[in-house]
C-alpha positions as a Python dict, from the first residue, in 0.01 Angstrom:
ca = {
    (1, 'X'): (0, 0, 0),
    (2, 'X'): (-230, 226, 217),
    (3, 'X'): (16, 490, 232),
    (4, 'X'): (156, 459, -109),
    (5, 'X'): (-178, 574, -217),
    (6, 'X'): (-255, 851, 19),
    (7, 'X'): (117, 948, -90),
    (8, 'X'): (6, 909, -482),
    (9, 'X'): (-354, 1074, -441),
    (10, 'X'): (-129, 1372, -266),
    (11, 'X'): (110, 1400, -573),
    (12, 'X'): (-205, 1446, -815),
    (13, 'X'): (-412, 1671, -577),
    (14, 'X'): (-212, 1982, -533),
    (15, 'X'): (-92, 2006, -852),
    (16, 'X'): (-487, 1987, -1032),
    (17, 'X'): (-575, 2200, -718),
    (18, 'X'): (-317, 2489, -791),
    (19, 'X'): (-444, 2466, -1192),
    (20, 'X'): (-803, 2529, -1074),
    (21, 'X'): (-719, 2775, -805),
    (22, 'X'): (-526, 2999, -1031),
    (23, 'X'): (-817, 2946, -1305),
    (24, 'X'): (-1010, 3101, -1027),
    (25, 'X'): (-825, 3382, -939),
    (26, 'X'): (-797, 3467, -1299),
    (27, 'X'): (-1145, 3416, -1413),
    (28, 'X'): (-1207, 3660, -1100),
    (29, 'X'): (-980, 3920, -1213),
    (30, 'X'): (-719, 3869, -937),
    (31, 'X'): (-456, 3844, -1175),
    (32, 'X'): (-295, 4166, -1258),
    (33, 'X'): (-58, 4255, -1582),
    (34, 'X'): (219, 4485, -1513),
    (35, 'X'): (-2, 4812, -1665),
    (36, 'X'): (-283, 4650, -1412),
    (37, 'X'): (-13, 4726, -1140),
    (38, 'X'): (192, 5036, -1260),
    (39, 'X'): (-250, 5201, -1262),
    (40, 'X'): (-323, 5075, -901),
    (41, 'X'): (33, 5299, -830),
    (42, 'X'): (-49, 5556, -1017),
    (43, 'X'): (-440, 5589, -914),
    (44, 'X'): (-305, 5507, -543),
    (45, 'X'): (-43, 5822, -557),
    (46, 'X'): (-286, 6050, -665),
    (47, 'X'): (-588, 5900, -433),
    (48, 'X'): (-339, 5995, -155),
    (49, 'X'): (-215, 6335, -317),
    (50, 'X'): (-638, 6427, -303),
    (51, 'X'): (-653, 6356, 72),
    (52, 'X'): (-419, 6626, 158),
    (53, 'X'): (-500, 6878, 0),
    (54, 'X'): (-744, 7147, 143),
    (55, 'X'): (-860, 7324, -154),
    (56, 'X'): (-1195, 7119, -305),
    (57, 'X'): (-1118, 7233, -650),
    (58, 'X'): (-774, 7083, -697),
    (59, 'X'): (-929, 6735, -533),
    (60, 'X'): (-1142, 6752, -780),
    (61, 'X'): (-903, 6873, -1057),
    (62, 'X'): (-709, 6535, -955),
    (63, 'X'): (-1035, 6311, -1059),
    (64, 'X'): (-1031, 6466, -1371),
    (65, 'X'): (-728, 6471, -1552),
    (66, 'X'): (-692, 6190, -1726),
    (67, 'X'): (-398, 5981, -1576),
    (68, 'X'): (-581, 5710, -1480),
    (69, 'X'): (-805, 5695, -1758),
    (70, 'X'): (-467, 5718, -1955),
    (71, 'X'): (-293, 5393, -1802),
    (72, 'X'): (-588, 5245, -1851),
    (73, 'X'): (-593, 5237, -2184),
    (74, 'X'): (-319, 5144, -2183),
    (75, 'X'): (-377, 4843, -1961),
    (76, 'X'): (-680, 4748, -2160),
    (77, 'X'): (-499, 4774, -2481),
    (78, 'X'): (-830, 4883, -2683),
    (79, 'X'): (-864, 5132, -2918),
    (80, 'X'): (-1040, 5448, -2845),
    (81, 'X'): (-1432, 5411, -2880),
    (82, 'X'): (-1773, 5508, -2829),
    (83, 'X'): (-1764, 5310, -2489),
    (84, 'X'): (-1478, 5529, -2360),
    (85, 'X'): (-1703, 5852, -2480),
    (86, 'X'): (-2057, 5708, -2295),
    (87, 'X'): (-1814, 5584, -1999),
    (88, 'X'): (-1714, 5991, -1946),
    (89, 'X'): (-2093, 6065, -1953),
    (90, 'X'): (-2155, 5794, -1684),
    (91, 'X'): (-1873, 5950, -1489),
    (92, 'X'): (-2089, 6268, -1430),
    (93, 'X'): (-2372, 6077, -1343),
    (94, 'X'): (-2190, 5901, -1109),
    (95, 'X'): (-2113, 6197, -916),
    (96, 'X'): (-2445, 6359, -869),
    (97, 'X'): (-2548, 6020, -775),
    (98, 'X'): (-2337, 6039, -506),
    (99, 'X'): (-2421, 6408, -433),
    (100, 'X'): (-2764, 6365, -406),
    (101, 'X'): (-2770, 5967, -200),
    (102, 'X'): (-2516, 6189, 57),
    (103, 'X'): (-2665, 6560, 84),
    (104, 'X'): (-3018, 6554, -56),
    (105, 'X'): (-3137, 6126, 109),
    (106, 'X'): (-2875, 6184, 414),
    (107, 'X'): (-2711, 5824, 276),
    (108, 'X'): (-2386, 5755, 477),
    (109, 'X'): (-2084, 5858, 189),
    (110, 'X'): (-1940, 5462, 189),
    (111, 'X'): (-2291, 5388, 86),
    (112, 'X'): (-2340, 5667, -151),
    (113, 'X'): (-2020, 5561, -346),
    (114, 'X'): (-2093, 5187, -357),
    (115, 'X'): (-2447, 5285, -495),
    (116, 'X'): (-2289, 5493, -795),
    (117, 'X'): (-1979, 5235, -811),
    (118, 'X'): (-2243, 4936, -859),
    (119, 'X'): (-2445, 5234, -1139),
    (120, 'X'): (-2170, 5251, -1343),
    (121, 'X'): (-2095, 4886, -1339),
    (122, 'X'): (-2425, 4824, -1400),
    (123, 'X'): (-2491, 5029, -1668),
    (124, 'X'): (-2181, 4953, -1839),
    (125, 'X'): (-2225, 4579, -1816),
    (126, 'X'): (-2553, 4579, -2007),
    (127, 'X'): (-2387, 4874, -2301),
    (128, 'X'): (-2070, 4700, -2307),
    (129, 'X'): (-2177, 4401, -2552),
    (130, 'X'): (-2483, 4656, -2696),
    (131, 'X'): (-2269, 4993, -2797),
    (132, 'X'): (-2226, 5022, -3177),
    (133, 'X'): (-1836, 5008, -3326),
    (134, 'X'): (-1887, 5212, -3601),
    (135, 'X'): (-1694, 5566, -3607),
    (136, 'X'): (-2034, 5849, -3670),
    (137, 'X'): (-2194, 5683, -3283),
    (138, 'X'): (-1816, 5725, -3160),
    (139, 'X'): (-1786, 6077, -3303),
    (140, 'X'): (-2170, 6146, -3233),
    (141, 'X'): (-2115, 6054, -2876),
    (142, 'X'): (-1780, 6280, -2860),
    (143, 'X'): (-2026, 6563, -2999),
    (144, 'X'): (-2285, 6497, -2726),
    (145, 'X'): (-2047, 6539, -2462),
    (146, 'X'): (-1899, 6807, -2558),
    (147, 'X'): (-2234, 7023, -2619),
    (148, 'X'): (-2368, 6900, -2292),
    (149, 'X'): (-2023, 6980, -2075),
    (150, 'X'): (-2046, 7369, -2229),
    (151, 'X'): (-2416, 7367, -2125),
    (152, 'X'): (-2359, 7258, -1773),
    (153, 'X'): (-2002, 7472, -1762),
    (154, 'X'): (-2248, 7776, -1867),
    (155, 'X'): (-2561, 7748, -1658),
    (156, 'X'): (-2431, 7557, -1294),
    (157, 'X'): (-2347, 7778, -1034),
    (158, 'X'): (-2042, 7857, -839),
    (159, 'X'): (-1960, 7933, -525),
    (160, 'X'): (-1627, 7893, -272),
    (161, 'X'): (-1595, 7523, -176),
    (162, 'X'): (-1528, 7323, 206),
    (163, 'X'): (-1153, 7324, 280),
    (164, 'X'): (-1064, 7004, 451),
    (165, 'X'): (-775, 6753, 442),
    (166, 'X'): (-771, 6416, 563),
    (167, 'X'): (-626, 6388, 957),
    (168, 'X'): (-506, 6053, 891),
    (169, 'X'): (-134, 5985, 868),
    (170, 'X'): (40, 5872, 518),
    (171, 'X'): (119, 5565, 621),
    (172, 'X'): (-227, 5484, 744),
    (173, 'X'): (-400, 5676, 406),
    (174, 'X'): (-182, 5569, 132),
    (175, 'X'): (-208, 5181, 260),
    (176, 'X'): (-595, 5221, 237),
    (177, 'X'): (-594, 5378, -86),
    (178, 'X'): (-373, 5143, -234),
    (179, 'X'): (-657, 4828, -110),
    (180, 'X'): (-941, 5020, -206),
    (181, 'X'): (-780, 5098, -546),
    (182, 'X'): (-674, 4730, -630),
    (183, 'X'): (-1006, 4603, -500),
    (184, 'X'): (-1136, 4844, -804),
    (185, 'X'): (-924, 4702, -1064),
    (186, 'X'): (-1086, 4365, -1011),
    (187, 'X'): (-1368, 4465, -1218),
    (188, 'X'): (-1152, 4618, -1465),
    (189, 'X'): (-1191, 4346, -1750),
    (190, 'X'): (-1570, 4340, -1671),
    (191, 'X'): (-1567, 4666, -1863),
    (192, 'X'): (-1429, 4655, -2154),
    (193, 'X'): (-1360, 4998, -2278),
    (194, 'X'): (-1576, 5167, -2033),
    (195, 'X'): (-1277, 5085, -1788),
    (196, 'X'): (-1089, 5416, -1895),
    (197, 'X'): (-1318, 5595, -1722),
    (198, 'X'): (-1459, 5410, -1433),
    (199, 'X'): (-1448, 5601, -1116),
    (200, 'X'): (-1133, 5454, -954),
    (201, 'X'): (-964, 5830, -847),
    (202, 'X'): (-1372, 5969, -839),
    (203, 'X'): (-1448, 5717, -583),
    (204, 'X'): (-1100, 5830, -409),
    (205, 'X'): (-1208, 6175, -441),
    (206, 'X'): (-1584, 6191, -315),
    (207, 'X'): (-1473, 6062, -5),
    (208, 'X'): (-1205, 6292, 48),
    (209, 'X'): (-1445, 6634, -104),
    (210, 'X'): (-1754, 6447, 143),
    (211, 'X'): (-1754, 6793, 271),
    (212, 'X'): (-1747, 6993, -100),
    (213, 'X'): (-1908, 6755, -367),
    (214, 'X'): (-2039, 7044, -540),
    (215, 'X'): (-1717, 7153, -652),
    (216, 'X'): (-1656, 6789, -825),
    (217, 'X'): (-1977, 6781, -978),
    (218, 'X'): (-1866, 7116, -1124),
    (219, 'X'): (-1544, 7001, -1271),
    (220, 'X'): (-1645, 6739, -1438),
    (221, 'X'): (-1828, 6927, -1766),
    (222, 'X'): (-1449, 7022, -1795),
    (223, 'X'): (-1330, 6710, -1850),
    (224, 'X'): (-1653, 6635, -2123),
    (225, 'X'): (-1557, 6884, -2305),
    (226, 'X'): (-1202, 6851, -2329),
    (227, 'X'): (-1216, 6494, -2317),
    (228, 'X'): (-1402, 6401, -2625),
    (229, 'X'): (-1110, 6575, -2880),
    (230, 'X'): (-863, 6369, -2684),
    (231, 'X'): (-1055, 6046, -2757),
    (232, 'X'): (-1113, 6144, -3120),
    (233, 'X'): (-735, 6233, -3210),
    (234, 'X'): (-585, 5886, -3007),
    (235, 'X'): (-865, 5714, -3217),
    (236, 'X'): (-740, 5859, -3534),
    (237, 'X'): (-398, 5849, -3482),
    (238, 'X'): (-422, 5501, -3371),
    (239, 'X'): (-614, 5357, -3647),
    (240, 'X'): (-519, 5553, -3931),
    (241, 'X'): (-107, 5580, -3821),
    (242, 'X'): (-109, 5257, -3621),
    (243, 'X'): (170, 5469, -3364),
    (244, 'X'): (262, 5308, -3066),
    (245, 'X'): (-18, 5318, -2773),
    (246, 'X'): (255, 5559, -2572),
    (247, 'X'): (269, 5789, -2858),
    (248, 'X'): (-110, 5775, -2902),
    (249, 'X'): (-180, 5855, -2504),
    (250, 'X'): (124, 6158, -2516),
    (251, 'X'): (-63, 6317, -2813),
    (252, 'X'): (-402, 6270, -2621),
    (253, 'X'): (-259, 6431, -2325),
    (254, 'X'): (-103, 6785, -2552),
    (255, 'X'): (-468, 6827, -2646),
    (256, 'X'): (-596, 6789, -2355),
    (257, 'X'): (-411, 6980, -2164),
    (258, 'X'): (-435, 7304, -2396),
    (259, 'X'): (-836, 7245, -2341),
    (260, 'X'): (-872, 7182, -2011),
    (261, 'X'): (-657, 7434, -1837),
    (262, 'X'): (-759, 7749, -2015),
    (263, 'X'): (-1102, 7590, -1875),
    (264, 'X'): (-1012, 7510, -1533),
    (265, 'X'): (-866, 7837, -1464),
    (266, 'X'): (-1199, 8028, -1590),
    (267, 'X'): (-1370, 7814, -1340),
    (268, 'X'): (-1126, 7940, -1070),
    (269, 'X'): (-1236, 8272, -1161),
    (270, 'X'): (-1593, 8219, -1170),
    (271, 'X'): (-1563, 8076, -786),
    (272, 'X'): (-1371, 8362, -666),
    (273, 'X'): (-1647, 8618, -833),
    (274, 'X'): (-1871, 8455, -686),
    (275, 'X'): (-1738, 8586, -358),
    (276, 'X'): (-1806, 8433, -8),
    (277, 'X'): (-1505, 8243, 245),
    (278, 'X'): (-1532, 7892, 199),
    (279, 'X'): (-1635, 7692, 518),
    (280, 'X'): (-1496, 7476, 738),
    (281, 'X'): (-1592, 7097, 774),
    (282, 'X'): (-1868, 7024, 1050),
    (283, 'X'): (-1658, 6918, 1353),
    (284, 'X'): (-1720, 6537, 1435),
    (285, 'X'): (-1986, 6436, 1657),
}
């Protein structure tokens, strides 16, 4: 009778144990959607693109164009808001954060990017429920950024960047992209709409630009002011048309494109007059 018991309480157990672990994992976010997966490939690929290549201005071009934020969209399956225009606005902030915590308070880089990681969480936790839905903050917000990213474009200075590219083997680099990357989607629901912007390939990149965060704090007024016309036209387009999401993000990505490369290659040409040879990392200690 003893062990028809233990044998019965065993039958119950694992199934009511499976139910609540998976509960778990998905109240934790550890359950990933097929866009959840096809963005941890596509943020991984181009985390791993960054980290070999030498020039600091391309790493930095790759944390700006808006792949990731793209699939993400997708993945979230909102419509284009003010929280995705604030969210680009937070993404600047996030970078001088982790300028200044690395070159200005000597803070180890790890540290530096967990302190503007948990900033942007942070700060889009408590806006997230708190950020009005109607369209004039949305386009409002669009306006801000893009008057602030031609101020900053206008008035920051230039100058030749760090050349450096990772030592490490792919197969050691991609492998750690890929965990850091899917450890950042975890928090992805968390954030609502201010997920298409959160710092998954900026996180990627200020490590690999450690040596030349300058030259990703300069690229991103590019992507406010090309960014907020892309968020404006998938808004309209999506709510007035009702087009599929793909449609939506290909349109999105024709205006942004014809924005931000006219753009980027002014700033090419505003680092090169500014003359100088651009350094070489510090050799380790």
């Amino acid at each position: 009778m003893a062990n028809r018991g233990q044998k019965r309480v065993k039958k119950d157990f694992f199934p009511v144990f499976a139910t609540f672990e998976l509960k778990m994992l998905e109240s934790l976010n550890f359950h990933f959607a097929f866009y959840d997966w096809l963005l941890v490939i596509i943020v991984s690929a181009l985390g791993t693109i960054s980290a070999y290549l030498k020039d600091p201005q391309l790493k930095a071009v790759t944390a700006t164009i808006p792949i990731p934020c793209g699939f993400a969209y997708i993945a979230v399956g909102l419509p284009m808001g003010a929280s995705n225009a604030i969210s680009g606005f937070m993404c600047l902030l996030y970078v001088h954060i982790v300028r200044i915590l690395h070159y200005k308070a000597k803070v180890p880089i790890v540290l530096s990017i967990i302190a503007g990681l948990a900033f942007f969480v942070c700060l889009g936790t408590f806006l997230m429920p708190r950020v009005p839905d109607s369209e004039a903050f949305f386009i409002g917000v669009c306006i801000f950024d893009c008057i602030l990213g031609i101020i900053l474009f206008q008035t920051q200075t230039y100058k030749p960047g760090v050349r450096y590219k990772t030592p490490l083997p792919v197969y050691i680099k991609a492998p750690a992209i890929a965990f850091v990357v899917s450890g950042l989607m975890l928090i992805k629901n968390w954030m609502g709409g201010f997920c298409t912007s959160f710092p998954m390939m900026n996180s990627i990149v200020s490590y690999e630009s450690r040596h030349s965060l300058g030259d990703q704090c300069r690229q991103l007024p590019l992507f406010l002011i090309a960014a907020p016309f892309m968020f404006v036209e998938m808004h309209f387009i999506e709510t007035r048309l009702g087009w599929n999401h793909w449609i939506v993000l290909l349109c999105g990505y024709v205006l942004f494109a014809a924005i931000y490369w006219p753009l980027n290659q002014e700033l090419k040409r505003r680092v090169r007059a500014a003359g100088g040879v651009e350094l070489q990392p510090p050799s380790p200690k």
